[in-house]
matplotlib code that plots the C-alpha trace (Angstrom):
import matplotlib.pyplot as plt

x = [-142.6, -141.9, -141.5, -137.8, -136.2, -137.0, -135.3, -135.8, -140.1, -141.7, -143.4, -145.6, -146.5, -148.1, -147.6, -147.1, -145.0, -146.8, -146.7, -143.1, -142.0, -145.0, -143.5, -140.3, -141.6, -143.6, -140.6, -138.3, -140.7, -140.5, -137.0, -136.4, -138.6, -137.3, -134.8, -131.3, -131.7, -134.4, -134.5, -137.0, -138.2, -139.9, -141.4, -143.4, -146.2, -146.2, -149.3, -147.2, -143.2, -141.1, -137.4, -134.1, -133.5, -136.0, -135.6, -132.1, -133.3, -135.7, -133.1, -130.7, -132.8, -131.9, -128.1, -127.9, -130.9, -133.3, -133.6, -136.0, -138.0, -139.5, -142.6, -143.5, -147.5, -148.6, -151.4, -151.5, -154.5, -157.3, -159.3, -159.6, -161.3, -164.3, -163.3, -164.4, -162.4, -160.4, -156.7, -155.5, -152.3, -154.7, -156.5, -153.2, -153.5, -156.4, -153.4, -150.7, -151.6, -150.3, -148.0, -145.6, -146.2, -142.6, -143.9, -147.1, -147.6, -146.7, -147.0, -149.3, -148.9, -150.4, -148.0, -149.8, -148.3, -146.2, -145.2, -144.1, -143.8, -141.4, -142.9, -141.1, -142.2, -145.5, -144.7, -143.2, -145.5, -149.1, -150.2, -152.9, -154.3, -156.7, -157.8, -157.3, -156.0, -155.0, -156.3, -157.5, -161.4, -162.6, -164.5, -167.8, -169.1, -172.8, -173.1, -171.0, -173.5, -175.9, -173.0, -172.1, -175.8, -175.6, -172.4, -173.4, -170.5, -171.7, -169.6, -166.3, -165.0, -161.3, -159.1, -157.1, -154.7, -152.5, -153.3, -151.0, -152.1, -151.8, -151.0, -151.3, -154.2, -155.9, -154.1, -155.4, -159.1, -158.5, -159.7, -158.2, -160.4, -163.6, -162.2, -161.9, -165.9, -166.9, -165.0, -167.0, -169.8, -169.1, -171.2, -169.3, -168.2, -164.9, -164.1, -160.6, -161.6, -165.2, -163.9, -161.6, -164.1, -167.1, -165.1, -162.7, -166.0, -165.3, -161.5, -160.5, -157.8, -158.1, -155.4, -154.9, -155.8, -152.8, -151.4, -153.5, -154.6, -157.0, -157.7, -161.0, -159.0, -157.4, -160.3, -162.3, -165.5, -165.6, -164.3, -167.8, -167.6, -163.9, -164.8, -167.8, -164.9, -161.9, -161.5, -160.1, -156.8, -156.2, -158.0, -154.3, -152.4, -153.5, -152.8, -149.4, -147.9, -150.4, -149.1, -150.5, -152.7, -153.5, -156.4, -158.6, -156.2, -153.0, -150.4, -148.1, -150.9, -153.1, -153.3, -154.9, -154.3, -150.6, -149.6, -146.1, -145.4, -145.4, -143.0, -141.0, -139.7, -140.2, -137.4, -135.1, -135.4, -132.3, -132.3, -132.4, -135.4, -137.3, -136.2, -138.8, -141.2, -144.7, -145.5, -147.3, -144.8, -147.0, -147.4, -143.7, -143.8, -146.6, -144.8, -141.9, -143.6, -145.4, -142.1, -141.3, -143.2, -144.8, -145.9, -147.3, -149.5, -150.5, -152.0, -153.0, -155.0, -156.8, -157.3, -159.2, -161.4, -162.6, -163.4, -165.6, -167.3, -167.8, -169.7, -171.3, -169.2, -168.4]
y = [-77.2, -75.3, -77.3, -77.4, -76.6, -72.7, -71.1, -67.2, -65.9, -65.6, -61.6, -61.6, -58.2, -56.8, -53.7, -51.7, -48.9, -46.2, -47.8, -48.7, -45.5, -47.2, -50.6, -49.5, -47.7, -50.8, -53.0, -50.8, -50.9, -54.5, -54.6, -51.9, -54.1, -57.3, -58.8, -58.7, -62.7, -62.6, -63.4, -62.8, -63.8, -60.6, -61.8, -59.2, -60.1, -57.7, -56.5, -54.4, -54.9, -53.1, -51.7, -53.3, -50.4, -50.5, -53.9, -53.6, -50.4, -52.4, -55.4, -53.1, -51.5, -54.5, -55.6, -59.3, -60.3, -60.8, -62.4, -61.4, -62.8, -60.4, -62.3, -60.5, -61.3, -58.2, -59.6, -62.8, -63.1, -60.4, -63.2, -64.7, -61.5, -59.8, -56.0, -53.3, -51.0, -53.7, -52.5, -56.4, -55.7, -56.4, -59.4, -61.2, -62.4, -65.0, -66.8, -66.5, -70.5, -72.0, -69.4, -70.3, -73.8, -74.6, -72.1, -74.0, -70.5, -66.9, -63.6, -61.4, -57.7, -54.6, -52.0, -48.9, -50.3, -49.8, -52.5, -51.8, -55.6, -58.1, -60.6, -63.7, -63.7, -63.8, -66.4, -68.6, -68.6, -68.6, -72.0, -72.0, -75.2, -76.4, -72.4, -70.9, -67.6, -65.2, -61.7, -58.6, -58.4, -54.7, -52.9, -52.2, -48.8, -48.0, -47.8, -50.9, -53.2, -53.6, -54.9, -57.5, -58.9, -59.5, -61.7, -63.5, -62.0, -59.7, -61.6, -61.8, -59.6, -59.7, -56.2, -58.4, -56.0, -58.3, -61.9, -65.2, -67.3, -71.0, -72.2, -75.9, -75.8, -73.9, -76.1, -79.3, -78.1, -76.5, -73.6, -71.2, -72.6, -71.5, -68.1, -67.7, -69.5, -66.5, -63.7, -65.0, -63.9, -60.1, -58.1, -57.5, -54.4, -54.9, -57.7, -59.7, -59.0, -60.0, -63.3, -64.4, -63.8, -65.6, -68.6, -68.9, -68.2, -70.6, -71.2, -68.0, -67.2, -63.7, -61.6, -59.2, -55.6, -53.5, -56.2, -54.4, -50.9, -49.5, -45.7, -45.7, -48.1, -44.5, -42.3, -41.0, -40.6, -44.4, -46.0, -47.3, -49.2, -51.0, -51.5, -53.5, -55.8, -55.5, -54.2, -51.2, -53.0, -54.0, -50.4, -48.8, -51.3, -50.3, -46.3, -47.6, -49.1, -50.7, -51.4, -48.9, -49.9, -46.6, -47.7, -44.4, -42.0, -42.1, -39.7, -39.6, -37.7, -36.1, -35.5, -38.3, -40.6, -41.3, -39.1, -38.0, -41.9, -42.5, -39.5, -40.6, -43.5, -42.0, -40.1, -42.6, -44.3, -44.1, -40.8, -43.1, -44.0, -40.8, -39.5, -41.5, -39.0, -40.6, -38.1, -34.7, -32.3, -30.2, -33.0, -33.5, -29.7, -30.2, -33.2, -31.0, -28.6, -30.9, -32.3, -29.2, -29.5, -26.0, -27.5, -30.4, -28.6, -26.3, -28.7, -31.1, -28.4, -27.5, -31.3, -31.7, -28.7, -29.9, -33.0, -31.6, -29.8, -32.8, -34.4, -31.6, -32.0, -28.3]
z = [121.0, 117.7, 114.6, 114.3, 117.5, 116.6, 119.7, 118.1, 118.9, 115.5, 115.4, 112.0, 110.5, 107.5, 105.9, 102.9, 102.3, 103.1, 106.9, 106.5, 109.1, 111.6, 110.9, 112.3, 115.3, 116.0, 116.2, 117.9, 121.2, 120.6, 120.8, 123.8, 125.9, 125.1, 127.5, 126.4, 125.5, 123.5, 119.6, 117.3, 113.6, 112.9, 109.4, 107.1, 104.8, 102.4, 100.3, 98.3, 97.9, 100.1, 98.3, 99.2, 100.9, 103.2, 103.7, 104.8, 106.5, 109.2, 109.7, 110.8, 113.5, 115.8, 116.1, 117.0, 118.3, 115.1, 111.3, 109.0, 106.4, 103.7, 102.1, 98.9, 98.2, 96.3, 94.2, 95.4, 97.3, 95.1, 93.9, 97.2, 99.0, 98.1, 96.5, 99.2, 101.5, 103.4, 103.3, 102.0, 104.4, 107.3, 105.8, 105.3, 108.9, 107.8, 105.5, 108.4, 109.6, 105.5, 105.1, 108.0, 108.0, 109.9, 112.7, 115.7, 117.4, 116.4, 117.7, 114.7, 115.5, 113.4, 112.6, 114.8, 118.3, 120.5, 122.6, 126.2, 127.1, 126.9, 124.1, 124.4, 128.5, 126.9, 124.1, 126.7, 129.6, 127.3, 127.0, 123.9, 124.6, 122.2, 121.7, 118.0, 119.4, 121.9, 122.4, 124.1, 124.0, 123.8, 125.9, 123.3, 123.7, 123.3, 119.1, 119.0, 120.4, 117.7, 115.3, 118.1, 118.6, 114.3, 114.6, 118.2, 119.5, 122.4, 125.0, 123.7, 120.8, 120.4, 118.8, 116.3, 116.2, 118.6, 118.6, 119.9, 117.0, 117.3, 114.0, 114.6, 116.2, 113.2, 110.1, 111.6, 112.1, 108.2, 109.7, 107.1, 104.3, 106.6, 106.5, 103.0, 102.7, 105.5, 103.6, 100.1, 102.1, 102.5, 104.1, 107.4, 109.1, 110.4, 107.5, 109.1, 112.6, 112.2, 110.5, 113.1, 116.1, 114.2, 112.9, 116.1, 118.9, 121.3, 120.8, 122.5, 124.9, 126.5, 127.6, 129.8, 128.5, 129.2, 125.9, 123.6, 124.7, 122.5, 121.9, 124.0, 127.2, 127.7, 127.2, 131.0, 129.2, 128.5, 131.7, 132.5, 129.5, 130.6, 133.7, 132.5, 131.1, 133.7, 137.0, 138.2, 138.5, 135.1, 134.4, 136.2, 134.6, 131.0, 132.1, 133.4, 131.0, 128.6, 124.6, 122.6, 119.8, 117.5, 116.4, 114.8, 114.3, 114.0, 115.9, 113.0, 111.3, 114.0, 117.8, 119.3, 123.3, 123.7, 121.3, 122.6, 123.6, 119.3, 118.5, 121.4, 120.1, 116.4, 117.2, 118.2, 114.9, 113.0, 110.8, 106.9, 108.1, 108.9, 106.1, 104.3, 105.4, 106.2, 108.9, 108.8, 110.0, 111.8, 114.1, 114.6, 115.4, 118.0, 119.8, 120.2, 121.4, 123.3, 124.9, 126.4, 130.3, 129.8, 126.5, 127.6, 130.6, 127.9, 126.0, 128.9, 130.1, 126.5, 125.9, 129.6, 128.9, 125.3, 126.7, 129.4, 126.7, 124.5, 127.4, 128.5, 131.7, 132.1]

ax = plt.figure().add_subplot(projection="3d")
ax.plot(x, y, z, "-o")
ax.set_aspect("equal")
plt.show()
């Protein structure tokens, strides 16, 4: 039970502006999937302040059916991470246990999804347990396997990207102060996401995979590699109607898996807010041309043929 009574499903995100536009799309598929009785505390860390504006901008993307709290941390945390090329947006997940201490389990989502599932079904029917989190394990691809055999975690690497987070469970072992002794350390390649596999091995709960469909789930050249994972049921379910995770590129700025599904609900978004800009417009001018079905074949057909190239297929 939630500290509280909290009836409304606590959504954590962090973001700065320039991912303000991807913010929004993000929780606009959250809220077009969520039943009509759902309520959400969609909650923003922010590693840089976002304006008034934009503030108000994002609360008013869902009528009734959502609060927000804006948490301005800009600065806060430099002396607790090591200086490199970690955006700090991402690493504010490590804090996300003592920064919501009236909250025992929230949902931590990064800004390049789109969610095609109803969250609060999820919230409600996940039982945590005694386990730290909730995730999708990947699929590791061939390169990826060394970097898995240095952190011991060849048999379950999560995407943290999406992650059920019990908060409880992580306060009372103190398990944020052994992330901040592991990030001291430096030296890992993907800095958050190494962190919360290593110091949460063990305490794991894993999802299904259409949750938190990475780029490569989508891609036919590494199918082998998923269905080394999953089976060829949850392989359909993912191409069916997984949630997107854009991790690599990103469709607001290049052509990548799933790229019409993005502008799609882009262009639903109320017009103040695309007029912030943040994507190139020569994509915008490829989706639509893109959404026209001659289009679409068009470049259907191009994209199958480069791919048989690549793998020397054709």
């Amino acid at each position: 039970m939630e500290a509280q009574g909290m009836k409304k499903i606590p959504v954590v995100l962090a973001l700065t502006p320039n991912y303000f536009v991807a913010a929004a799309t993000c929780l606009l598929s959250i809220f077009r999937h969520a039943a009509v009785q759902s309520s959400f505390h969609i909650i923003c860390l922010m590693a840089e302040q976002l304006s008034a504006e934009q503030q108000a901008d994002l609360q008013r993307l869902s009528k009734t059916n959502a609060e927000y709290t804006f948490l301005n941390l800009e600065g806060q945390f430099s002396d607790v991470f090591p200086a490199g090329n970690y955006p700090m947006a991402t690493m504010l997940r490590l804090l996300i246990p003592d920064l919501l201490p009236q909250y025992d389990k929230i949902f931590y989502l990064d800004c390049d999804l789109i969610v095609r599932h109803d969250l609060e079904k999820l919230y409600l029917e996940t039982d945590l347990g005694d386990n730290y989190l909730a995730g999708v394990k990947e699929a590791p691809l061939s390169f990826q396997w060394a970097h898995l055999r240095e952190i011991a975690a060849e048999a379950a690497y999560i995407n943290a990207g999406f992650l059920l987070m019990n908060l409880k469970a992580l306060r009372q072992d103190n398990i944020v102060l052994k992330f901040f002794e592991l990030a001291q350390k430096g030296g890992l390649e993907f800095f958050d996401q190494d962190i919360l596999n290593i110091v949460c091995k063990g305490r794991i709960l894993f999802l299904p995979p259409y949750h938190n469909s990475i780029r490569t789930f989508f891609l036919p050249q590494y199918k082998a590699e998923f269905l080394n994972c999953y089976t060829e049921k949850e392989y359909q379910a993912v191409l069916r109607n997984g949630t997107l995770h854009y991790t690599g590129a990103k469709p607001w700025n290049t052509f990548t898996v799933h790229f019409k599904t993005w502008w799609q609900y882009y262009e639903t978004l109320p017009a103040k807010i695309r007029g912030y800009g943040q994507v190139n417009p020569k994509m915008q001018l490829l989706y639509r041309f893109y959404a026209n079905p001659v289009g679409e074949t068009m470049i259907n057909v191009a994209q199958s043929i480069f791919r048989k190239l690549k793998s020397g297929s054709l």
